[in-house]
C-alpha positions in Angstrom: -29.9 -3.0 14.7 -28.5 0.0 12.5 -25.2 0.7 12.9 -23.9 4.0 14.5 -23.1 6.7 11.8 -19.9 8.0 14.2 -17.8 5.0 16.2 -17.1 5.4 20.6 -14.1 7.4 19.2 -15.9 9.7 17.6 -14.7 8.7 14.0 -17.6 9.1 10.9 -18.6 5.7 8.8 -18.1 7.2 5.8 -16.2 4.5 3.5 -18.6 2.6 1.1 -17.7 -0.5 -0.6 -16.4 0.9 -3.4 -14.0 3.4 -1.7 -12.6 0.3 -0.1 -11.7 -1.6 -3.6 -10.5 1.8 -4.7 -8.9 2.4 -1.6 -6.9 -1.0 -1.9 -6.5 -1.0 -5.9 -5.4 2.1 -6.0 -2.6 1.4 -3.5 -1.1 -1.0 -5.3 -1.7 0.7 -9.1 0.7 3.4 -8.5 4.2 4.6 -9.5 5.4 0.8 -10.3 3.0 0.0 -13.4 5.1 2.8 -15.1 8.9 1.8 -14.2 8.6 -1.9 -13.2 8.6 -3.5 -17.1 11.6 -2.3 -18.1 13.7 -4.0 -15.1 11.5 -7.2 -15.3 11.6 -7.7 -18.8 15.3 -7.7 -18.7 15.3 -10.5 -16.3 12.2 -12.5 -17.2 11.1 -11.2 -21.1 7.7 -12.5 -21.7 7.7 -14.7 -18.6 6.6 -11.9 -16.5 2.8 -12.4 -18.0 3.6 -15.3 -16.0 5.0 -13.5 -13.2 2.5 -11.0 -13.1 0.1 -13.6 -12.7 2.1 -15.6 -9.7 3.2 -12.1 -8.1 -0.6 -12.2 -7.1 -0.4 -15.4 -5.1 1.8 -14.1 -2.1 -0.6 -10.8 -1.8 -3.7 -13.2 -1.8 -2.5 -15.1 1.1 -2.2 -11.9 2.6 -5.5 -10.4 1.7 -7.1 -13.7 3.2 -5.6 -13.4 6.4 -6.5 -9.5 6.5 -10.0 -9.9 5.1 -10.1 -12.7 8.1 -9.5 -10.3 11.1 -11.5 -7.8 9.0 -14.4 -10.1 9.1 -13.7 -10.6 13.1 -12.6 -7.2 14.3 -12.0 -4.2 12.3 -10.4 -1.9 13.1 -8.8 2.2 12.2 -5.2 1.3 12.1 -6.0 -2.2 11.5 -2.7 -4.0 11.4 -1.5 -2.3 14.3 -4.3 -2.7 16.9 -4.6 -6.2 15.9 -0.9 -7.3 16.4 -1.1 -4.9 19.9 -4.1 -6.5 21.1 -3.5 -10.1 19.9 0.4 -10.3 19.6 2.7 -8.3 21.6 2.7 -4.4 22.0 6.0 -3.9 22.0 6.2 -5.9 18.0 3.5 -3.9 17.6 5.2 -0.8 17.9 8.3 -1.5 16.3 6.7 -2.6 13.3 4.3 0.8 13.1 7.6 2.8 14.7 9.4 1.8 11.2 6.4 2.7 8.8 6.4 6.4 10.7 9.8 7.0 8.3 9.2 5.1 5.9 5.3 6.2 4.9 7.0 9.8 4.4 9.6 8.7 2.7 6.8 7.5 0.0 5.3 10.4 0.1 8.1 12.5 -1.2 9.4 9.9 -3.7 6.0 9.4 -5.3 5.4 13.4 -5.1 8.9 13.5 -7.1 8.1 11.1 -9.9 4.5 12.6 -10.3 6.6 16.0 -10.6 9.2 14.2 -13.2 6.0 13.3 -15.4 4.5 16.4 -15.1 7.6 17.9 -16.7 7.4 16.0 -19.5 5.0 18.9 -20.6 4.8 21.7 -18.6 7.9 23.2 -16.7 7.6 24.4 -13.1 9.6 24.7 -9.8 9.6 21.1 -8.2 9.5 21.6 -5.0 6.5 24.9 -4.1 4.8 22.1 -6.8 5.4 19.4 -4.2 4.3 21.3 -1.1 1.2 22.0 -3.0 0.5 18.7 -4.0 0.9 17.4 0.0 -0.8 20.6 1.2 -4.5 19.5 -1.3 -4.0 15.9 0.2 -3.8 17.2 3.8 -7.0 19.7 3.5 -8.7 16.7 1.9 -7.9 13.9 4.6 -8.4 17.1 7.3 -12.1 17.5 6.4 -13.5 13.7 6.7 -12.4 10.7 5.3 -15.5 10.0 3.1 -13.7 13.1 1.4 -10.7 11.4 1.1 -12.0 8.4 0.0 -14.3 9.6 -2.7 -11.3 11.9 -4.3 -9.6 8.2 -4.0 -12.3 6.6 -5.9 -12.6 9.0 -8.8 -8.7 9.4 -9.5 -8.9 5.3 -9.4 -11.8 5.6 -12.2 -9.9 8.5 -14.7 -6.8 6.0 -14.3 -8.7 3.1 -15.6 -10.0 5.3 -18.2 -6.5 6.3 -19.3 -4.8 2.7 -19.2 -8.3 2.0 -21.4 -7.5 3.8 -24.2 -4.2 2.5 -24.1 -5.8 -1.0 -24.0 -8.1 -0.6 -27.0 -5.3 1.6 -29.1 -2.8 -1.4 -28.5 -6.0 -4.7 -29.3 -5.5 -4.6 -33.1 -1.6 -5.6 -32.4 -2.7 -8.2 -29.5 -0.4 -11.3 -29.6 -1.7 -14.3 -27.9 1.3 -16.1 -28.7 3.0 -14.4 -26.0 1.8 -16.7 -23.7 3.2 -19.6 -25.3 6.3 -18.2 -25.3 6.5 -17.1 -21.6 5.3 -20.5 -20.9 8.4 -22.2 -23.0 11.0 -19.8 -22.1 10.9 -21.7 -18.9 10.7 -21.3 -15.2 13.9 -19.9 -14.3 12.8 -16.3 -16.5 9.5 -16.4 -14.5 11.3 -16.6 -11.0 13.5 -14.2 -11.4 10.8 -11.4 -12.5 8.9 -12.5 -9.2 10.6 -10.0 -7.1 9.5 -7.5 -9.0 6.6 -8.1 -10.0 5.6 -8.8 -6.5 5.9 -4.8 -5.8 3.2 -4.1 -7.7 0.9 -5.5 -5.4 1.9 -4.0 -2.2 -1.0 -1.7 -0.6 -4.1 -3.8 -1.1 -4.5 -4.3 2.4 -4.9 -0.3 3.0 -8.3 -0.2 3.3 -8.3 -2.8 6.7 -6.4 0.7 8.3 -10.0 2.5 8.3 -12.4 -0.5 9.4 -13.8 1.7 12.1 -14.7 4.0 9.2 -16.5 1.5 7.2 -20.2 0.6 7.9 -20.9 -2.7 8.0 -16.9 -3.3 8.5 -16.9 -7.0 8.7 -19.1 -8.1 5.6 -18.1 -4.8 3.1 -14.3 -4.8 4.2 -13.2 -8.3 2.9 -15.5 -7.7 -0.3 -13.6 -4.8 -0.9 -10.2 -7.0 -0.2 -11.4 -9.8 -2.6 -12.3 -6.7 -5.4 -9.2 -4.8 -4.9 -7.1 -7.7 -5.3 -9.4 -9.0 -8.5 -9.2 -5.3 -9.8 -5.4 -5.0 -9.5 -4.5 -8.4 -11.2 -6.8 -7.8 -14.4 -5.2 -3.9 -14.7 -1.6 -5.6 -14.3 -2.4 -8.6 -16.8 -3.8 -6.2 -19.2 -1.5 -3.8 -19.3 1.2 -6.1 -19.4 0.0 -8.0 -22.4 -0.5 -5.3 -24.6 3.3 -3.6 -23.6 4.4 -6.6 -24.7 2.3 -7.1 -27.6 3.0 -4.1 -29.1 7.0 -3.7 -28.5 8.1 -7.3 -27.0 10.0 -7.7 -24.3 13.8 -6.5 -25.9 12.2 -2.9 -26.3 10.6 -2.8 -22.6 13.7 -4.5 -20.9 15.8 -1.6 -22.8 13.2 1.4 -22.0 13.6 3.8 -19.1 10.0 4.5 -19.6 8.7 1.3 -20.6 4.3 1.9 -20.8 5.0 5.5 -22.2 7.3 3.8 -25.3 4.7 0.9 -25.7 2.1 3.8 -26.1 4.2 5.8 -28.6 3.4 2.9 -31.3 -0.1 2.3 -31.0 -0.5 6.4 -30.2 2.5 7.8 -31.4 1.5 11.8 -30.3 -1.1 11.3 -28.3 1.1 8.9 -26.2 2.9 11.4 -23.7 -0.2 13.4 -22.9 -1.6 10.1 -21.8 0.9 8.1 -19.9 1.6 11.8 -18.5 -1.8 11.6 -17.3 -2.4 8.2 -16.3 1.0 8.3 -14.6 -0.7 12.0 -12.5 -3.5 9.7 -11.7 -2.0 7.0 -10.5 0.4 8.6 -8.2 -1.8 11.4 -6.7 -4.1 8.7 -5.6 -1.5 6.6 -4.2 -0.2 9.5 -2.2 -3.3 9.9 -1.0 -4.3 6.5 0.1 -0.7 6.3 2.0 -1.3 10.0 3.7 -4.9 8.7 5.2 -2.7 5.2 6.1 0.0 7.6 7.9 -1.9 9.8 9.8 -4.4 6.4 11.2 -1.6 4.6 12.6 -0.2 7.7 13.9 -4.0 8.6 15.5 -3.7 4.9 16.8 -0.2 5.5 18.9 -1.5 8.5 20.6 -4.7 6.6 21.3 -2.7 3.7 23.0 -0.4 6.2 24.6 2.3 5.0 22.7 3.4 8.4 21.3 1.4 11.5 22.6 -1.9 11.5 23.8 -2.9 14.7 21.7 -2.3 12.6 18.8 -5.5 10.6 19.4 -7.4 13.2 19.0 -11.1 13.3 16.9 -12.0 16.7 15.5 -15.4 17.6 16.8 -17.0 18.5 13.5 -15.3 16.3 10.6 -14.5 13.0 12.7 -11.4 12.7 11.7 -7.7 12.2 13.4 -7.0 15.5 13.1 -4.0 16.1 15.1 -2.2 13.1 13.4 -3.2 14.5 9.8 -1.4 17.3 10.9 1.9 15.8 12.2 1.5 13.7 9.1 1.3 16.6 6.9 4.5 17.8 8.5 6.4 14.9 8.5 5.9 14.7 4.5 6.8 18.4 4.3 10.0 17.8 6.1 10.7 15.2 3.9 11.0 17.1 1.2 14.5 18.3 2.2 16.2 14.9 2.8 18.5 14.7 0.0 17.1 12.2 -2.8 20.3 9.5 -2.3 18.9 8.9 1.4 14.6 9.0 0.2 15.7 5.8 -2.9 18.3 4.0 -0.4 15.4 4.2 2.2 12.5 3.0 -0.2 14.5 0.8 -2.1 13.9 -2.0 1.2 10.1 -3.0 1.8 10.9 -4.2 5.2 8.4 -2.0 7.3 5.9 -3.4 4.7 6.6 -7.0 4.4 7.0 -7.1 8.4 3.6 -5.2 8.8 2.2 -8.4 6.9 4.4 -10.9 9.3 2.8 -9.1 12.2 -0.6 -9.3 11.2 -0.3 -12.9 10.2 1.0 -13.6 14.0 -2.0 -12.0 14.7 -4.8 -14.3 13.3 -2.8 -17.3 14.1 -3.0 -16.2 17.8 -6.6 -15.2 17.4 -7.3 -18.7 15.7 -4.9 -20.7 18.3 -5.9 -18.6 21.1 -8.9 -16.6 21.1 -11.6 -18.6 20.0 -14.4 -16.2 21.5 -12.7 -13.7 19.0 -12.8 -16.4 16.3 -16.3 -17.0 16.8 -17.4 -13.6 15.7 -15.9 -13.8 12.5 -18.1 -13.5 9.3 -15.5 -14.9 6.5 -16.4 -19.0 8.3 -12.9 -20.1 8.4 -11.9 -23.2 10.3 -9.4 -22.5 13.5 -7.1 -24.8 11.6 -7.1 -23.4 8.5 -6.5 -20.0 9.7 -3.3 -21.1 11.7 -2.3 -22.7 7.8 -3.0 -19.7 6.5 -1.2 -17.6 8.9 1.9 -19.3 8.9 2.5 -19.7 5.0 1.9 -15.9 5.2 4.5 -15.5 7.8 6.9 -17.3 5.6 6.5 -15.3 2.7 7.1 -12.1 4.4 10.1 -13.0 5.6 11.2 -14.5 2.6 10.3 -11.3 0.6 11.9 -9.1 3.3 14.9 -11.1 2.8 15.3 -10.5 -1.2 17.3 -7.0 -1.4 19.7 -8.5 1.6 22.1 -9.6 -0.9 21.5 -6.4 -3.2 22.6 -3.9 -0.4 22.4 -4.3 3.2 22.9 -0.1 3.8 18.5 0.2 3.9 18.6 -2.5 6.7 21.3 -0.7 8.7 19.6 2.5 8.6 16.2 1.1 9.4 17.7 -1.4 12.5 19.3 2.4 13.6 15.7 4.0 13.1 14.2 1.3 15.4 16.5 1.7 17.9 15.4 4.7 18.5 11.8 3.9 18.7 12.8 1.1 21.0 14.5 3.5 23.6 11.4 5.8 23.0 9.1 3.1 23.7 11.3 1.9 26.7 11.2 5.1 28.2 7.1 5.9 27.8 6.0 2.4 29.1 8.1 2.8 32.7 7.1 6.3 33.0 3.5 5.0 32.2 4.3 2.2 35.2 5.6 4.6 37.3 2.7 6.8 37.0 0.2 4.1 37.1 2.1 2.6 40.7 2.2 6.1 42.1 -1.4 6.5 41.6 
């Protein structure tokens, strides 16, 4: 039987298979390809080839256990409504409650890096620039989110044109050799890059959050998971490799802007106007893949009742959330005037991230353990058991991860654990109202 064009909700199948791969890849290929050599390089030299490489494996146990409850039950704001339905809604909440700050606190910190870059060659007011930028990416995610996802997918392809020529400029200065010597330097170099090197990959999972927008969800969404993921890893390896190759790892561990240094001596001119635009690329899509994230999950409260009802909201004509892209337009515009000490203390934790991934890993393990009518529909053919493997390893690595910056500075945790609080009371106060309401009736 052919699938429905528009879902019960009233939201349009618009995403194709390749807007999920470019949804998830270009996620995770964003501001960090750009700043995150220098800082591993000091700590790991050419070991982070090796890093790059093992920085994957935590994000594919992830993607398994998201392409997994993709297979079974996809959903628009996918980790939420799975951890609601399957886990507990109150964790369910608090995890989404901490990614309403933090998502616009992205937002403005990748809109101020894109405007950093952009300076490089033209000079402009930051901040009208800014409110532009989130103003284009609103109107875009306001009219349908095959829209969204297309401008996704074409700023995804003239990135990987741009980090191409860089490629081929740097081939004739290839070193294989490197890879000896990351593997001799030892494993101690190679561990301390991981943390790192593991933020690169952070965001494949984003296009699980519109798997009521996808047709054929449960056979195109993990395909897209499995490409995203392949995608990312070859860009990262690649790009890595010829850095290194053409300055080594002394020059990149002492660069503030590592990729745009390593491109000065295979492109020496034509470097800035490159990187410049690769880097306009790679953080307009990334801003955009996070603003159609934000204003799902935010669609997904107000549908639950969580947060207002109005918030749930379909528009008529496009199918979209369009009361939530709204609030999440606003939200990033009022972002904009939190001083920028706050926006880095905030980002600098992935918490809300890394506990998104715990949550959703609870998830499957309670849809293995517990649901096996649930289980049954699944189209990636998983065993029960190794699902609950799965699910727990994941588990362990999120916290584990989560747990990394403690030691660095523990302010990000406070202000989050003050943030929640305040969801918490929020959430207290809506769910007895809701009883009240629901025993008065």
């Amino acid at each position: 039987m052919t699938e429905p064009s528009v879902t019960a909700a009233g939201l349009k199948r618009g995403v194709r298979l390749i807007d999920v791969i470019m949804l998830g890849a270009g996620t995770a290929i964003g501001a960090a390809i750009f700043t995150v050599l220098g800082p591993a390089a000091q700590v790991g030299g050419s070991g982070i080839l090796i890093a790059t490489a093992l920085a994957a494996v935590p994000m594919g146990l992830f993607a398994l256990v998201y392409a997994y409850l993709s297979s079974t039950a996809p959903r628009t704001a996918a980790s939420y409504e799975w951890q609601r339905q399957f886990t507990s809604p109150t964790l369910a909440f608090a995890i989404v409650w901490m990614r309403v700050l933090s998502n616009a606190v992205v937002m403005i910190v990748l809109a101020r890096v894109l405007t950093n870059y952009l300076s490089m060659v033209v000079d402009f007011p930051a901040t009208p620039a800014i409110l532009a930028m989130f103003a284009a990416i609103f109107a875009l995610n306001y009219v349908g989110v095959a829209v969204a996802a297309r401008a996704q997918t074409i700023l995804m392809f003239l990135l990987l044109g741009a980090l191409a020529v860089f490629v081929a400029a740097a081939a004739p200065s290839f070193r294989p050799a490197l890879f000896v010597e990351a593997a001799e330097g030892g494993l101690l170099p190679i561990v301390a890059a991981l943390p790192l090197m593991i933020q690169l990959f952070l965001g494949i999972e984003t296009a699980t959050e519109v798997g009521e927008e996808v047709a054929d969800a449960k056979r195109v969404v993990p395909l897209g998971m499995a490409g995203a993921l392949a995608l990312t890893v070859f860009v990262y390896l690649t790009v890595t490799f010829a850095a290194l190759s053409l300055v080594g790892p002394q020059v990149l561990a002492g660069s503030t802007a590592p990729l745009l240094d390593a491109a000065k001596v295979a492109l020496g001119p034509f470097a800035t106007p490159l990187i410049v635009t690769a880097a306009v690329f790679a953080l307009a899509k990334s801003m955009n893949a996070v603003f159609l994230v934000y204003a799902r999950f935010l669609f997904a409260m107000g549908r639950t009742g969580v947060l207002p009802a109005a918030l749930g909201a379909v528009h008529p004509r496009f199918g979209t959330p369009h009361v939530a892209t709204i609030v999440a337009f606003c939200a990033c515009v009022a972002a904009v005037f939190l001083p920028s000490s706050l926006l880095f203390l905030l980002l600098a934790v992935n918490v809300p991230t890394m506990m998104k991934y715990m949550g959703t890993c609870l998830a499957a393990f309670s849809v293995a353990r517990n649901h096996p009518e649930v289980h049954a529909e699944a189209r990636l053919r998983f065993s029960r058991a190794t699902v609950q493997v799965l699910s727990a390893l994941g588990v362990l690595a999120a916290v584990g991860i989560a747990a990394l910056g403690l030691e660095t500075d523990k302010r990000p945790y406070a202000l989050l654990l003050a943030w929640l609080v305040i969801g918490l009371l929020w959430y207290a106060w809506t769910t007895r109202k809701g009883r009240g309401a629901a025993a008065t009736a």
